[in-house]
N, C-alpha and C positions, 0 to 999 in steps of 0.2 A: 504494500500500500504506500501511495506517496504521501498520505498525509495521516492526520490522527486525527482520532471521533473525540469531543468535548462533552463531558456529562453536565446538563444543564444546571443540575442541585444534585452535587452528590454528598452534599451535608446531611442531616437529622434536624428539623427546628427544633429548637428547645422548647419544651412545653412549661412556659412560665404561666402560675395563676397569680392572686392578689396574695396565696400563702406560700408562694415562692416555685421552686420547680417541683415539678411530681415527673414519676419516669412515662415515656409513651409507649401509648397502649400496643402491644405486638403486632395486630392487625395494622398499623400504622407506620409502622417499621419494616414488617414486609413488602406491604404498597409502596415504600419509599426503595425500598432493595430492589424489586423488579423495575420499577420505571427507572432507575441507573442504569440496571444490567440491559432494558434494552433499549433506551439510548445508546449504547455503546454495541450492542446485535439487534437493530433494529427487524421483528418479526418472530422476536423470540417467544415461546410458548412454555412457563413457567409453572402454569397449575392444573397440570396433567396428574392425578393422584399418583402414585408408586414410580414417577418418572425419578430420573437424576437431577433431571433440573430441578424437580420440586424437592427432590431431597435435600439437595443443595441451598437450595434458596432458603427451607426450615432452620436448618443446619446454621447458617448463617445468621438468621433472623436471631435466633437465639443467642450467637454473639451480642450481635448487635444490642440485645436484649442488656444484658452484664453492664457491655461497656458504657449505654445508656443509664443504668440504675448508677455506674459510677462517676458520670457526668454530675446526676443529681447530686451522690453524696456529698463531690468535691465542690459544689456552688453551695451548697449547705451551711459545709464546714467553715465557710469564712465568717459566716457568724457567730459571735462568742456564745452563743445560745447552745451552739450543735457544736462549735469545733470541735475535734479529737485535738488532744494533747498537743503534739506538736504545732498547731494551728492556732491553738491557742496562748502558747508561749508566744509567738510571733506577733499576736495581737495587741498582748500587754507588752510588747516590749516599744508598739509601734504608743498606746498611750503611755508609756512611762513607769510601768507599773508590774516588776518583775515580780511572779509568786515568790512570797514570805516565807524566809528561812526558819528554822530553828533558832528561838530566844532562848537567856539563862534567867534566870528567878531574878527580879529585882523590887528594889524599895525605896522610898523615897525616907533619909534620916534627915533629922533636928539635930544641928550641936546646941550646946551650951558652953557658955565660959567667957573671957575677958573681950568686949565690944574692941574690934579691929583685928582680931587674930584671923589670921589665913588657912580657909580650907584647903590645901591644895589637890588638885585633882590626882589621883592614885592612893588618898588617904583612906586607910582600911580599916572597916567595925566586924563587929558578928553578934552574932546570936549565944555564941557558945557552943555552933555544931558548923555550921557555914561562916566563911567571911565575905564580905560585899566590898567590892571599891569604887570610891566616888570617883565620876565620869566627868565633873565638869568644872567642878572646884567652887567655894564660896569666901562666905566668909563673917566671924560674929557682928550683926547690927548692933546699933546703942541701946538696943531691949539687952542685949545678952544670950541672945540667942540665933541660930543663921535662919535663911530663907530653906525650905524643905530641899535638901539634895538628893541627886539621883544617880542611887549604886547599885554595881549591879554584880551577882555571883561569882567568884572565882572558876567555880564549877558550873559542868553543865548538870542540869537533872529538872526536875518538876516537885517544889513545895510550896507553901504558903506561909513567907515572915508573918508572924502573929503580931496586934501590936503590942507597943512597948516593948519587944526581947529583945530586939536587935538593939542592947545596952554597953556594949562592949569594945574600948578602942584597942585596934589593932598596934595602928600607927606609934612611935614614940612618940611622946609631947614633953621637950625642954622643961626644964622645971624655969622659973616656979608658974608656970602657966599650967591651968588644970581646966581639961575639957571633960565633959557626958555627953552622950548623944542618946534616941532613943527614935526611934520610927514611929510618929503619931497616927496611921493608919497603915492596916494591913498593906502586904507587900503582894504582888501577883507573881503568881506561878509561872516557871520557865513555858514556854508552849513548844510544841510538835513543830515540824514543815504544817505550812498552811495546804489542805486539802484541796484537789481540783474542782471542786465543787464552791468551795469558798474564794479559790481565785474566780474561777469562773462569773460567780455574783460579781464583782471587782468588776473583771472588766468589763460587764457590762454597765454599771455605774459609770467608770469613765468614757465610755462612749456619750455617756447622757451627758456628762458634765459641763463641755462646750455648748450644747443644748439647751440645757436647763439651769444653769447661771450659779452665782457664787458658790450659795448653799451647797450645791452637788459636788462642784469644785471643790470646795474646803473639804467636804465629808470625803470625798476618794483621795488627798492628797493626804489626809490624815492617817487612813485603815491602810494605805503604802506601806507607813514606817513599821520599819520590825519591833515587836513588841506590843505594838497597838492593838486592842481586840475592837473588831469591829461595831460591837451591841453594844460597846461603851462607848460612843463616839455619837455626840447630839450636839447640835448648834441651837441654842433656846436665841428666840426673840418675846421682849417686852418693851415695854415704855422708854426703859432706862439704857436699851444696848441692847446688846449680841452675847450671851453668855456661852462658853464654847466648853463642853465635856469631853474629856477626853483619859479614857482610861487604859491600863492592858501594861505599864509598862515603859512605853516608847520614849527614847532621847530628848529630855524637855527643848534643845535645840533644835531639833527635828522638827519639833512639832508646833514651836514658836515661825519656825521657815514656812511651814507649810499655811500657817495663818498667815503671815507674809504675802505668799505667795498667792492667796487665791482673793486680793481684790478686796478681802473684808476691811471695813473704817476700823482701825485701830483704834483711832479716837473712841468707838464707839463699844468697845470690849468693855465687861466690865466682868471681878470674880464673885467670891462667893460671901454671904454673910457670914459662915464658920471659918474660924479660924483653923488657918492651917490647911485649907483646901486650896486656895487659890497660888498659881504658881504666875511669879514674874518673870521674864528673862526677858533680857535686852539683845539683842542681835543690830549688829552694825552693817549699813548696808554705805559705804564710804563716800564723801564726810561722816555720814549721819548715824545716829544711833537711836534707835528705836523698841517702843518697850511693849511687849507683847503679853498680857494675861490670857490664862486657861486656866478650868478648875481641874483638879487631877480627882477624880471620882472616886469614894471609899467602897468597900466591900459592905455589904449586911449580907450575915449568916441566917441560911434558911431551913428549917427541917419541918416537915411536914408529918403529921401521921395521919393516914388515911384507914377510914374502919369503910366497911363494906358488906352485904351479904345478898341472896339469893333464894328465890322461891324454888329453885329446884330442889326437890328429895333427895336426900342420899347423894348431896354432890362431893363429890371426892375429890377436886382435884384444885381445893381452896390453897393448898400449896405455890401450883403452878401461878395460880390468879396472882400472890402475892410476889414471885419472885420474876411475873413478867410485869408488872406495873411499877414497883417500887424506881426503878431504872428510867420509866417512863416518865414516874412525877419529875424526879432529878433533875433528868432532861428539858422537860418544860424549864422547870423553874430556872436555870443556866443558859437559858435559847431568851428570856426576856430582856428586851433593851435595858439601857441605863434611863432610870427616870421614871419606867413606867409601870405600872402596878401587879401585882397576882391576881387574874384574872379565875375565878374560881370553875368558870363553867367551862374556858379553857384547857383547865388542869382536867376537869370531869372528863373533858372528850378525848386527852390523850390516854388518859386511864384506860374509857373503855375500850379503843381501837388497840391498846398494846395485849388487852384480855382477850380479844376477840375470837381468839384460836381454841379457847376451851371455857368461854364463857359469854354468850352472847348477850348484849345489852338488855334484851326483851325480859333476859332473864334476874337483873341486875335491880334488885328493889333497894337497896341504900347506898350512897356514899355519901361521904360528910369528911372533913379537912378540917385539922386544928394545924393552923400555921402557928411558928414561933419565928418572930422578926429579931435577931440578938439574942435570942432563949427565952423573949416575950409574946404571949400568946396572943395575936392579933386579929380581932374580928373585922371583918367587911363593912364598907362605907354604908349606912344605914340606909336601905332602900334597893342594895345595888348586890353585887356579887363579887365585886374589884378590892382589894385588900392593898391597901396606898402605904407606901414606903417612905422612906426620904428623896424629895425629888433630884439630889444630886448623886443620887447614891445607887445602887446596884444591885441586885439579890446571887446570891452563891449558895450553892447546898452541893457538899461532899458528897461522893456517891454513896456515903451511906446514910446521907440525910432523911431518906424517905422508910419510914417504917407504914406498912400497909398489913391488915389483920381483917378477917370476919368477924364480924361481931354482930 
């Protein structure tokens, strides 16, 4: 032949809907495979049953089939919703926002002692089982006491500085200069790698963030830094300013940049009425020097006992009820934002959906929750079902906070 046949469409159109691609229908991709093949032998007769051609053409189609579903997947994947893994590193890294490594246990300590003495940064305390080093350095105000600093583990591992323990200086101090320190609120426990599932949330927020203006901005440049837990992280708006929560941990410079950086009126921060929550730091962005407050969010300890029972006869397996729900309340109560209450009917529906395998709700005639807020027994806002905590503050319950019983 002196020349070559041209196939007019020898693509697949993509079958895009308003829910993105879906793969096309087989009937549709064979139609698309024979009008190629005979443009290219024009006269060709394809759908003769038990022919070669038609073998061939199935045979095909069903490629076509795969590499079509794989088309879908890979248009899929570029959204942080769906990506697989590797797709998804590539996404956070195009917003800025590399998944969260493994943290060490840290705390925020108080010195005491002579107004002007220098904290320096690497100055070491402990507990009496861990030592902490401060990360940024301070130093005593004219009260006699410094601004809260932020140390952090020598080790790695996962516990909870209690407060007041962490009473103990590492460091030498010259005589006749005499320091104590003590940590005025719980210290947060070292954390895991952050899970795909928790980046993934991430970067989808940071998509939003250009979208959806400061707010958004400040909350994903926040849950960035290592250390930060996400459910502690609220930017309050009132009358008076912008009050910014920020829990989990994270490098008070970190976190002062990251309010920095997302556009919020500095002028217009303001921290906490307890003392001892509100953290200052200054960060200089050259000439100038500028002073950023956050409240650094305390811990409330939560345990629950949930009583329970059931109209079935002769149910046996009051056991299993108990040691699948107890894990369930936990969970809840560690899955609630900073700020926001025990919602009781909440807690009811994770209860029953964790029983569900050997105890069906129909069947489920009592529950009832006595919370203890601090090891105080706290009842629900009158009229309502929601059990109101300290609005700066956080709930936490040990995994073996939750004791559950028939009764």
């Amino acid at each position: 032949m002196s020349g070559s046949t041209t196939v007019p469409n020898p693509t697949v159109p993509l079958n895009m809907t308003v829910a993105g691609p879906i793969p096309t229908p087989p009937a549709t991709l064979n139609a698309q495979l024979i009008a190629n093949a005979t443009a290219l032998a024009p006269g060709l007769t394809a759908n003769l049953p038990g022919s070669l051609i038609e073998d061939l053409s199935s045979t095909a189609t069903g490629a076509l089939m795969v590499l079509d579903a794989a088309r879908v997947d890979y248009i899929n994947a570029l959204a942080p919703g769906a990506a697989n893994a590797s797709v998804l590193y590539m996404l956070g890294q195009q917003a800025g926002i590399p998944q969260g490594l493994s943290t060490n246990t840290s705390v925020y300590v108080v010195f005491t002692g002579p107004p002007g003495y220098v904290i320096a940064a690497g100055f070491t305390v402990s507990d009496g089982s861990y030592q902490y080093v401060v990360q940024d350095g301070g130093i005593i105000l004219s009260t006699g006491m410094s601004a809260p600093l932020y140390a952090v583990a020598t080790v790695a591992g996962s516990w909870t500085p209690i407060l007041g323990t962490v009473n103990q200086i590492v460091t030498s101090v010259p005589a006749p200069y005499v320091l104590t320190v003590t940590n005025p609120a719980t210290g947060y426990a070292g954390g895991p790698p952050e899970t795909i599932a928790m980046y993934r949330s991430r970067v989808v927020q940071a998509g939003l963030s250009p979208s959806v203006g400061m707010i958004t901005t400040l909350k994903t440049q926040l849950m960035a830094i290592p250390g930060v837990v996400p459910r502690l992280v609220s930017v309050l708006q009132t009358t008076a300013g912008w009050e910014v929560l920020c829990g989990g941990g994270g490098d008070p410079y970190a976190i002062a940049y990251a309010i920095y950086i997302s556009c919020l009126n500095l002028a217009s921060l303001y921290g906490s009425a307890t003392a001892g929550r509100t953290m200052t730091t200054s960060i200089t962005d050259a000439p100038d020097t500028y002073t950023v407050l956050y409240v650094n969010s305390p811990m409330q300890t939560v345990t629950v006992t949930a009583t329970w029972n059931t109209t079935q006869l002769n149910f046996t397996a009051g056991a299993s009820v108990n040691q699948l729900a107890a894990p369930a309340v936990v969970s809840y109560i560690n899955s609630i934002p900073v700020g926001q209450p025990i919602n009781l009917l909440a807690m009811s529906a994770a209860f029953q959906i964790a029983v569900a395998s050997v105890l069906s709700a129909e069947y489920l005639t009592t529950l009832t929750f006595a919370v203890y807020i601090n090891g105080t027994l706290t009842m629900p806002s009158a009229g309502t079902s929601i059990i109101l905590g300290d609005p700066e503050s956080y709930f936490e319950s040990a995994a073996t906070g939750a004791t559950v019983m028939q009764g």
